[in-house]
C-alpha positions in Angstrom: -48.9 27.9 -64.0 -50.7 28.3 -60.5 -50.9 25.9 -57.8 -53.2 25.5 -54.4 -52.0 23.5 -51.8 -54.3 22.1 -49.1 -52.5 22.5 -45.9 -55.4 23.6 -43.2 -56.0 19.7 -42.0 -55.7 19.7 -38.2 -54.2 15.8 -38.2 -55.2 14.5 -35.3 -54.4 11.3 -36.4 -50.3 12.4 -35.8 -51.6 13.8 -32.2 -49.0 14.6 -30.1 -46.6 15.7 -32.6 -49.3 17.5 -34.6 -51.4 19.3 -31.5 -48.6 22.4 -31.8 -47.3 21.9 -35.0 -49.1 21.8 -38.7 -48.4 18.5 -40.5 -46.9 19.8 -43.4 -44.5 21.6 -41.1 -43.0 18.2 -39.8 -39.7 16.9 -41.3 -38.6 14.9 -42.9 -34.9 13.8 -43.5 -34.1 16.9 -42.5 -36.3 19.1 -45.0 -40.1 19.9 -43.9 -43.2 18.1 -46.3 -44.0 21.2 -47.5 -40.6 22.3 -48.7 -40.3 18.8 -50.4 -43.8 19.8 -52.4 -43.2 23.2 -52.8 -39.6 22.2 -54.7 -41.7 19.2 -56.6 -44.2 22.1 -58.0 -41.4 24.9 -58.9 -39.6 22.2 -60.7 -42.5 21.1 -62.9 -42.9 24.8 -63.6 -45.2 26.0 -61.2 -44.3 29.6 -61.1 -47.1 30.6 -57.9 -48.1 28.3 -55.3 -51.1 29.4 -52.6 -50.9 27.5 -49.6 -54.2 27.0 -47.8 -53.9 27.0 -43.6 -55.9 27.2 -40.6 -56.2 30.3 -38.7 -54.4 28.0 -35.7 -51.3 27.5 -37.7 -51.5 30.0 -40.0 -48.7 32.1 -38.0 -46.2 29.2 -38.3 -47.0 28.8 -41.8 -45.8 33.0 -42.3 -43.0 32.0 -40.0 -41.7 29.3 -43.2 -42.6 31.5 -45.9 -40.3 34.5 -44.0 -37.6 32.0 -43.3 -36.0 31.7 -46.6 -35.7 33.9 -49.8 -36.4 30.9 -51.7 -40.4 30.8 -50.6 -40.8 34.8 -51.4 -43.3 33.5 -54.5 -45.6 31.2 -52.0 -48.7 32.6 -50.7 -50.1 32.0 -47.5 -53.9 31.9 -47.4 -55.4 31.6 -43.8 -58.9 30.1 -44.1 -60.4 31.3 -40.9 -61.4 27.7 -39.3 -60.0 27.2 -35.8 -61.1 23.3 -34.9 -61.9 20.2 -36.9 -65.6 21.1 -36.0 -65.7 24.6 -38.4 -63.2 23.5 -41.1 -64.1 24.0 -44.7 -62.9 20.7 -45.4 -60.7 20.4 -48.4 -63.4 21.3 -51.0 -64.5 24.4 -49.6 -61.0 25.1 -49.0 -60.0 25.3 -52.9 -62.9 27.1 -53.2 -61.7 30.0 -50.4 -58.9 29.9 -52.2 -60.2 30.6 -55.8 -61.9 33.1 -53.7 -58.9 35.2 -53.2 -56.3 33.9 -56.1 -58.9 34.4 -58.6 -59.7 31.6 -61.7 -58.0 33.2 -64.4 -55.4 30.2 -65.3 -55.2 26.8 -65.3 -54.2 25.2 -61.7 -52.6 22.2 -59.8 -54.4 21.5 -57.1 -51.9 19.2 -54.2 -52.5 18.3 -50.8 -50.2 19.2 -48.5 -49.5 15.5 -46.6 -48.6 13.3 -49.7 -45.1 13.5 -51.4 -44.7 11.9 -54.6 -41.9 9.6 -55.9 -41.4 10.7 -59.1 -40.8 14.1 -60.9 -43.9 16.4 -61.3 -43.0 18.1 -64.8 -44.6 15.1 -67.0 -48.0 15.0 -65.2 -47.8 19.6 -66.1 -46.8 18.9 -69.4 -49.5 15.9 -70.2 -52.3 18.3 -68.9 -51.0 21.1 -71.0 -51.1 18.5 -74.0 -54.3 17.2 -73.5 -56.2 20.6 -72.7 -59.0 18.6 -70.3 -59.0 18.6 -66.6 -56.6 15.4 -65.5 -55.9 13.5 -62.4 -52.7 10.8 -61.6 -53.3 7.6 -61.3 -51.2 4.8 -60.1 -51.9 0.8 -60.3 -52.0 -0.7 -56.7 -53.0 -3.9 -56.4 -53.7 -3.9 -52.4 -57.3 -3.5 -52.0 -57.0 -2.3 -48.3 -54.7 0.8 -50.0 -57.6 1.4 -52.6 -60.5 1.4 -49.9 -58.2 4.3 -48.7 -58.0 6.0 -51.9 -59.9 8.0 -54.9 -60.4 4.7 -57.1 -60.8 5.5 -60.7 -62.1 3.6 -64.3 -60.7 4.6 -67.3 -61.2 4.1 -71.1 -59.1 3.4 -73.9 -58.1 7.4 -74.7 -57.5 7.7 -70.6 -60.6 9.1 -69.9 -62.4 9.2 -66.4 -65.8 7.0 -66.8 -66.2 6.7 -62.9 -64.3 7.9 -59.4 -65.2 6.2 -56.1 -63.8 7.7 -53.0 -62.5 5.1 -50.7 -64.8 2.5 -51.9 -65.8 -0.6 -50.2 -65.5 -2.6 -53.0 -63.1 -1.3 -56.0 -64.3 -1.9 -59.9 -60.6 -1.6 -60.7 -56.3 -1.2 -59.4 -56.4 2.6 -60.5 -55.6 4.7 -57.4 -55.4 8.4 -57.2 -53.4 10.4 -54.9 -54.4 14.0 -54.3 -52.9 15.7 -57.5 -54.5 17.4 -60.4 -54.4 20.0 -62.6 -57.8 22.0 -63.6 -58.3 24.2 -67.0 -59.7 27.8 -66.1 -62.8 26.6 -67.6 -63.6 24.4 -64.7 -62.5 26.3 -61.5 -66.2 28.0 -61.7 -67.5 24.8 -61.2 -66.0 24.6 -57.8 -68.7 27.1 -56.1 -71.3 25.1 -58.3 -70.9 21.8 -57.1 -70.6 22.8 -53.2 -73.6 25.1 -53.7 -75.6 21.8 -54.9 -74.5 19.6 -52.4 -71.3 18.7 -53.0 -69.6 16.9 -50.0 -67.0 19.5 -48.9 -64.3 17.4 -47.9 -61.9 14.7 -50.0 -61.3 16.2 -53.5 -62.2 12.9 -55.0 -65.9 14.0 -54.3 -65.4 16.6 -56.7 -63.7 14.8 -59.3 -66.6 12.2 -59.1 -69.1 14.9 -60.1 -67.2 16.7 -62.2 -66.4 13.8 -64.9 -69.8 12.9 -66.3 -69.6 17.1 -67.2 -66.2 17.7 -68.3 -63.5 15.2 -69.8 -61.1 14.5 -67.1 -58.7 12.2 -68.4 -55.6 10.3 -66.0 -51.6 10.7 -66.4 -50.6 7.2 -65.1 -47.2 7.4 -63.3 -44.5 5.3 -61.9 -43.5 5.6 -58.9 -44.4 6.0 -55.0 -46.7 8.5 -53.6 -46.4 8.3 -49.8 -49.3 9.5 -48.0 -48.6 11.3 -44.5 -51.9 9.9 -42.7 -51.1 8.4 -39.2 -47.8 8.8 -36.7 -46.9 5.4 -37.8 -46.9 6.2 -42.2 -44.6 9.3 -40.8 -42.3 7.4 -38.8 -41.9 5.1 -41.6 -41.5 7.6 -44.4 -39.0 9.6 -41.8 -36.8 6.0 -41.3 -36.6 5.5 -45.4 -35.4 9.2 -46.1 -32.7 8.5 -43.4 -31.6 5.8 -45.2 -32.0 7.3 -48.5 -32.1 11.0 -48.5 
């Protein structure tokens, strides 16, 4: 099993501590969000991760890899954008990725500012089960979180009928973080769906056009995800892993 993480963000939204210093870089209780992921992903069986960076933090990205024995199996794959105003957006950037990794497995697909509460290895194992593309869904019942989210409607057998990204008005309490897992079958459809149009940026975009096509169908979990999205979500996250690491 493969996995691409989206790490070439620029997060202005953290600005100052992110204007030197990639996001996933930052730590946390000690241990950098991207360590925290990268150990989520082996654990669940994840045998090759890509990471997808800027060319502006690219370097610091090699600098972690090179740092410990331990990341020798992550790849580092430096997109070429330089400024929020030429990025690929997160889109194009799984397709630069399939690019270069190739589409000849199945792959998890993460991005690199959310850390998940709960083990990774039964959302792997469901997608190897069900054989379809699949998503994770959670039930939150704060309708200011779900205008912030991939909101999803589901049917008996788990199945996608509709995705909304970040929609005004939610048809129902099933949020999706960024985390999925895609057959081989469907990583051509990538490059399809950009070259028709596709908007390059939040992966729920994707998912939204890919589900009247292809089954998709959701693992619901238990648990917290904790999205890294303003200096005040990582200061918050930062103060619970102190008092729970």
């Amino acid at each position: 099993m493969r996995a691409v993480v989206l790490a070439a963000g620029y997060a202005t939204r953290l600005y100052p501590l992110t204007r030197d210093r990639a996001k996933p870089l930052l730590p946390v209780g000690g241990v950098t969000i991207l360590d925290r992921l990268v150990t989520a992903l082996a654990g669940a069986g994840v045998e090759e991760i890509a990471v997808v960076a800027n060319h502006r933090f690219a370097p610091q990205f090699e600098e972690w890899r090179a740092a410990a024995p331990a990341r020798a199996a992550v790849q580092i794959l430096d997109d070429g954008t330089t400024s929020e105003e030429n990025r690929l957006g997160a889109v194009g950037d799984l397709r630069f990725a399939l690019g270069r990794i190739g589409v000849a497995s199945d792959l998890v697909v993460a991005a690199a500012d959310n850390l998940f509460g709960f083990s990774l290895g039964p959302f792997v194992e469901f997608f190897r089960r069900a054989g379809t593309d699949c998503i994770t869904v959670h039930h939150e019942r704060d309708p200011a979180r779900l205008a912030r989210t991939g909101v999803v409607e589901i049917d008996a057998s788990r199945r996608v009928l509709r995705f909304e990204e970040k929609p005004a008005r939610p048809r129902s309490t099933y949020a999706c973080p960024p985390l999925y897992a895609f057959t081989r079958a469907t990583l051509p459809l990538v490059p399809e769906y950009l070259a028709s149009g596709g908007n390059p940026d939040a992966p729920g975009h994707f998912i939204a056009w890919l589900c009247p096509r292809r089954p998709v169908h959701t693992f619901v979990f238990e648990g917290e995800v904790f999205d890294i999205g303003t200096l005040e979500s990582y200061r918050a996250l930062c103060r619970r892993f102190e008092a729970n690491p």
